[in-house]
C-alpha positions in Angstrom: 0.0 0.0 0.0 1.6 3.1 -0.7 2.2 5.8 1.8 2.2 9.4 -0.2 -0.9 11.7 -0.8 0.9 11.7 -4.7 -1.3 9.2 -4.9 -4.4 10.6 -3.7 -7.5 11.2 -5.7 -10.0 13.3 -4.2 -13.6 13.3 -6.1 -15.7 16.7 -6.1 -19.1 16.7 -6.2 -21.9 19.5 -6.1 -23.4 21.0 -3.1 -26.9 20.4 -1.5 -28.4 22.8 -3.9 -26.8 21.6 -7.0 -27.9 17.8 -6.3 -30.0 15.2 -5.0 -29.9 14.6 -1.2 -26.7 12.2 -0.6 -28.0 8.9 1.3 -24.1 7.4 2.5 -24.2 3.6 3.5 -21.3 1.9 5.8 -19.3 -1.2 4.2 -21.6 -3.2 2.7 -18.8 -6.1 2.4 -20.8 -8.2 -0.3 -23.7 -8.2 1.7 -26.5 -7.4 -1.1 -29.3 -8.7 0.2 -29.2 -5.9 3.3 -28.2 -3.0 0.5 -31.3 -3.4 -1.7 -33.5 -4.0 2.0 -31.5 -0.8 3.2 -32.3 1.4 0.2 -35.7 0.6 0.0 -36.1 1.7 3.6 -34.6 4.8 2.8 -36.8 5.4 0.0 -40.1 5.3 2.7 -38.0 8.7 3.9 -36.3 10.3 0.6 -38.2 9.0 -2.4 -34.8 9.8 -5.1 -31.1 10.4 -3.4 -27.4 10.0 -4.7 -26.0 6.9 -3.2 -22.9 6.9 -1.9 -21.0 3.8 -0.5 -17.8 4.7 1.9 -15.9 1.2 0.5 -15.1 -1.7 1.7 -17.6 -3.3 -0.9 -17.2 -6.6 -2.3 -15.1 -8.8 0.1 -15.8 -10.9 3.6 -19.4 -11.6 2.7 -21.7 -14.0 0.4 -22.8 -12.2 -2.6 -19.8 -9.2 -3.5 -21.1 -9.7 -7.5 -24.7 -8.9 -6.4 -23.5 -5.4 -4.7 -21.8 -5.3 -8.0 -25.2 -5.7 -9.8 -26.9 -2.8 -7.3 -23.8 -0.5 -7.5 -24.7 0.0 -11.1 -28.5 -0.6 -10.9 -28.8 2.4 -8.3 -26.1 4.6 -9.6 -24.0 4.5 -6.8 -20.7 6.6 -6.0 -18.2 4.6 -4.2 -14.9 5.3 -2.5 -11.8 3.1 -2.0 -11.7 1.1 1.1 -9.2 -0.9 2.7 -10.1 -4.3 1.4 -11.0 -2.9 -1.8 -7.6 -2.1 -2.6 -6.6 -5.7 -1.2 -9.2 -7.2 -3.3 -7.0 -5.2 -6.6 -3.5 -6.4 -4.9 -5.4 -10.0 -4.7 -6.6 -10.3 -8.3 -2.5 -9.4 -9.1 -1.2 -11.5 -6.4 -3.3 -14.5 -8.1 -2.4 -13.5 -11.6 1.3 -13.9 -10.7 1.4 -16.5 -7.9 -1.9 -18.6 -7.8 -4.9 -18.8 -6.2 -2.7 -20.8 -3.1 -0.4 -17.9 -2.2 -3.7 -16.0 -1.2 -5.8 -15.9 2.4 -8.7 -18.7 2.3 -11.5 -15.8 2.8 -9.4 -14.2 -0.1 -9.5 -17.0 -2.5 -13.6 -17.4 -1.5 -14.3 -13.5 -2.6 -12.0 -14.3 -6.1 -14.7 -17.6 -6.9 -17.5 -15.9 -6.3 -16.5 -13.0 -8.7 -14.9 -15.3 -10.9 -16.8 -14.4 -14.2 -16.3 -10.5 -13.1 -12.7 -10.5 -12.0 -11.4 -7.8 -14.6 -14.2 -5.4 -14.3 -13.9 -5.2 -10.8 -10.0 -5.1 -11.3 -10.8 -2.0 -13.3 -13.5 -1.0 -10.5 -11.8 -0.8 -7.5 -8.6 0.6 -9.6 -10.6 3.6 -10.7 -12.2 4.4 -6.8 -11.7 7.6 -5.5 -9.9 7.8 -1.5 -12.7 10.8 -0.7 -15.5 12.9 -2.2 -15.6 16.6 -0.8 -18.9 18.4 -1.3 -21.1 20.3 0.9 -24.0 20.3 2.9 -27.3 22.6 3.3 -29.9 21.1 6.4 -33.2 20.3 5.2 -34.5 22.8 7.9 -32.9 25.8 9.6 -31.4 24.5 13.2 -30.1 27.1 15.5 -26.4 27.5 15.8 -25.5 25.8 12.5 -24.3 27.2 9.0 -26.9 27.4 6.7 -24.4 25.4 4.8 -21.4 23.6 5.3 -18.5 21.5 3.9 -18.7 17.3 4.4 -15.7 14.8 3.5 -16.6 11.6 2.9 -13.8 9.0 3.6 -13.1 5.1 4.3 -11.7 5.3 7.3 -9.8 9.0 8.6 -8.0 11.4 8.2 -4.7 13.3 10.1 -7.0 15.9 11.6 -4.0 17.9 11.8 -2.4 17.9 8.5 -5.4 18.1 6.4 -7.0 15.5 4.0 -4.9 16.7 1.0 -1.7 15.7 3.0 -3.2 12.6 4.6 -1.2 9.2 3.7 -3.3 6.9 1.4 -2.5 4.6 4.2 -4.5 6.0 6.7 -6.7 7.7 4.2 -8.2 3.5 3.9 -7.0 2.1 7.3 -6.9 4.5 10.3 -9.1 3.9 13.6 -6.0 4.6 16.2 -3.2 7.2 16.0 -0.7 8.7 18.0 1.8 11.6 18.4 5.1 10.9 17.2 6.3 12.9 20.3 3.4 13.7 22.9 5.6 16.4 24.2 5.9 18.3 20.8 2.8 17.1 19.4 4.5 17.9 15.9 3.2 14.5 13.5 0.5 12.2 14.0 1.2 8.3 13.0 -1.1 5.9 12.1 -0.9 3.0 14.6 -1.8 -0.3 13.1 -5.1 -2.3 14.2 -8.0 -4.5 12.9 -11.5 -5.6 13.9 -10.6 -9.3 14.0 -7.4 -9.2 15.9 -8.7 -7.0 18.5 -12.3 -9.0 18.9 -10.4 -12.2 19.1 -7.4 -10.1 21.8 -10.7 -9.7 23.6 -12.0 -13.0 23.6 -8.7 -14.4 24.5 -8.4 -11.7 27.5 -12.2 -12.5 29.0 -11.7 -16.1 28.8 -8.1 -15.5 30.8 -10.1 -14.1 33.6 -13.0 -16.5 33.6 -15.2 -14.2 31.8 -16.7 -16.4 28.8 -19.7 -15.0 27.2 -22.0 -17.7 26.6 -21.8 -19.5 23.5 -23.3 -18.5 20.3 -23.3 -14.8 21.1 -22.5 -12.3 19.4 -19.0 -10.1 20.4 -20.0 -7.5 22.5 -19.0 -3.9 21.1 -17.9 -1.4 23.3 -19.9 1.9 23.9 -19.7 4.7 21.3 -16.6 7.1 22.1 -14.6 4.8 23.8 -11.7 3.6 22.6 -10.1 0.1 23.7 -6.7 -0.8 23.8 -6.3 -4.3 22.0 -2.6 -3.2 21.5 -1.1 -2.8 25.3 2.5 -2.2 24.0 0.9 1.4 22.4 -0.4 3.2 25.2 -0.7 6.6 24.1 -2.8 5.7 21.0 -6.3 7.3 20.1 -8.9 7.6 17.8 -8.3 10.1 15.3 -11.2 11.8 15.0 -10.7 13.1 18.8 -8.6 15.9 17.4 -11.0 17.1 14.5 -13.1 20.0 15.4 -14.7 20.8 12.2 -16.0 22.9 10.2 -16.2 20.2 7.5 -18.3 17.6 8.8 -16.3 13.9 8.0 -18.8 10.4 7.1 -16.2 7.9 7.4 -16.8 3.6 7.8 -13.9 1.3 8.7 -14.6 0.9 12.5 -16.8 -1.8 12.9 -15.9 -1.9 16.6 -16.9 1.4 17.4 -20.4 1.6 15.5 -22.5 3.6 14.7 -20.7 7.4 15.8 -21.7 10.6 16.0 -19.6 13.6 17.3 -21.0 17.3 17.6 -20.2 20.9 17.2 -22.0 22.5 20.8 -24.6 23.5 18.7 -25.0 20.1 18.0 -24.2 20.3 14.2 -23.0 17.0 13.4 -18.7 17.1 13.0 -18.1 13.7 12.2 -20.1 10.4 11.5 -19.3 6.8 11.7 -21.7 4.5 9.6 -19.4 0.8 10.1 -22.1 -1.2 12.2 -20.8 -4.5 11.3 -23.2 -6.1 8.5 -21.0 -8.7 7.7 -20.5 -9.6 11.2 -24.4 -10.4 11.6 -24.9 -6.9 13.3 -26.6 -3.8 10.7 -26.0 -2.1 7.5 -26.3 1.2 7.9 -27.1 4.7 5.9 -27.0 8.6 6.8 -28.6 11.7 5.2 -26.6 14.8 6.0 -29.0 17.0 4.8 -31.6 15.2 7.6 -28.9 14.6 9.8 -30.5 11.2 10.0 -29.5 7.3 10.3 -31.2 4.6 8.7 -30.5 0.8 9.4 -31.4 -2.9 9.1 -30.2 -5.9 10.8 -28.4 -8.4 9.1 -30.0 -11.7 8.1 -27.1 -13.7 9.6 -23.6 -13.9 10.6 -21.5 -14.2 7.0 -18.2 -13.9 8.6 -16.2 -16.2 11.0 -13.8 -14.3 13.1 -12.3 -17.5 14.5 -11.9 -19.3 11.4 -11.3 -16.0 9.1 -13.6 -17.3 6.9 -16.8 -16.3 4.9 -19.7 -18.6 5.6 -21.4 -19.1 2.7 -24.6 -21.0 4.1 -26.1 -21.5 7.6 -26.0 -19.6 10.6 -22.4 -18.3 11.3 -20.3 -19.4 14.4 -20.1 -16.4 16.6 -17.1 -15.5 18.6 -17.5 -15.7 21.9 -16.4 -12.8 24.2 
């Protein structure tokens, strides 16, 4: 993955008044079935919108060819998430080393798009990292700009240096950062961390201290705004979006653990939304009008994803971790 904003490509659309409402869903990770359920509930509030899907789109669940299918039937605008880029490294890494060199949940997401691997090599190649636009409420609210500016990206930014100098790297993988030297508090750095190692560190530290949750549960996610430390040897760490104070108000996905987030201005205009709730994981699917300043969700029909086994589940009810 390379580590330079050279590489960035930032995607400008109209604002409020220039388009149709923007309706912006949370990794939809091949889970189909809940997109379509999830537009259509969104249609019972906003009857036409501009869908907009914050990446991480095709892999880790059962059916990444039909979000394909709905990606073009509704017109959707997608950016590049982390595992959509590893999706294009896969489809080279198989190309040049075979299917066997590759992850086992990695080699079930290349089957099921077998007949569409070079349009989604093409796909995912031509994604955006962020769309900057802005936005007008659908009603006057008192204390807020009666318009503002909204960033959507996969998963943060460096609140600090801007998005235009923010690392493709954590552009597509930040939830935790940290100051290269807390004194100076000169350079943020991205500290590395992932749903499944830190839901399984958990697991592995409850069961240490007699703690099992029962089995067949789901993994308990923490409460909104607080974050854990899965990672004891980086102690200063934080979530990045504790240092952004607006104005532009930041949709982001990626942080499955965290869920559904919402972080204010005192007015209470919204500064930064989190829209990962963990479809793939049997939790919701869920989608965000900024002109509304409104969520939309639906639960997931199962489990698609074992975190023990790192595997997709293609049939069946999905063994849950237990924690």
């Amino acid at each position: 993955m390379q580590d330079t904003a050279r590489n960035i490509v930032i995607k400008d659309l109209p604002g409020s008044a220039e388009r149709r409402p923007l309706f912006i869903v949370g990794d939809v990770h091949g889970c189909a079935r809940e997109l379509r359920e999830l537009v259509n509930k969104a249609r019972q509030r906003v009857s036409d919108f501009q869908l907009v899907l914050v990446g991480d789109l095709f892999t880790k669940g059962p059916d990444p060819v039909g979000v394909f299918d709905l990606i073009h039937e509704f017109d959707a605008i997608c950016i590049k998430g982390n595992h959509d880029w590893a999706l294009w490294a896969a489809l080279v890494q198989a190309q040049r080393r075979g299917m066997q060199s590759l992850p086992e949940h990695t080699q079930q997401t290349l089957h099921l798009v077998r007949h569409h691997r070079r349009a989604l090599f093409d796909f995912v190649n031509a994604l955006p990292h962020a769309i900057k636009t802005s936005v007008k409420p659908a009603r006057k609210r008192k204390g807020w700009e009666a318009e503002y500016p909204m960033l959507i990206v996969h998963a943060g930014i460096d609140p600090v240096a801007g998005v235009a100098a923010t690392p493709e790297r954590m552009l597509l993988t930040a939830r935790y950062v940290r100051w290269d030297n807390p004194s100076t508090r000169g350079k943020l750095l991205l500290v590395p961390s992932g749903y499944r190692a830190e839901m399984l560190a958990e697991a592995e530290q409850k069961q240490a201290l007699g703690r099992p949750t029962p089995k067949g549960s789901a993994p308990e996610l923490p409460a909104p705004h607080v974050a854990t430390r899965a990672r004891p040897d980086v102690s200063d760490k934080f979530r990045w979006h504790e240092l952004h104070t607006g104005p532009e108000l930041i949709v982001f996905g990626h942080d499955a653990k965290q869920g559904l987030f919402r972080k204010t201005l005192p007015s209470g205009r919204p500064i930064c939304v989190g829209l990962d709730t963990g479809c793939t994981y049997g939790r919701q699917l869920t989608g965000y009008f900024p002109e509304l300043d409104d969520a939309v969700q639906v639960d997931a029909k199962r489990s698609y994803f074992d975190l023990n086994k790192n595997v997709i589940v293609l049939r069946g009810p999905s063994p849950r971790i237990a924690v």
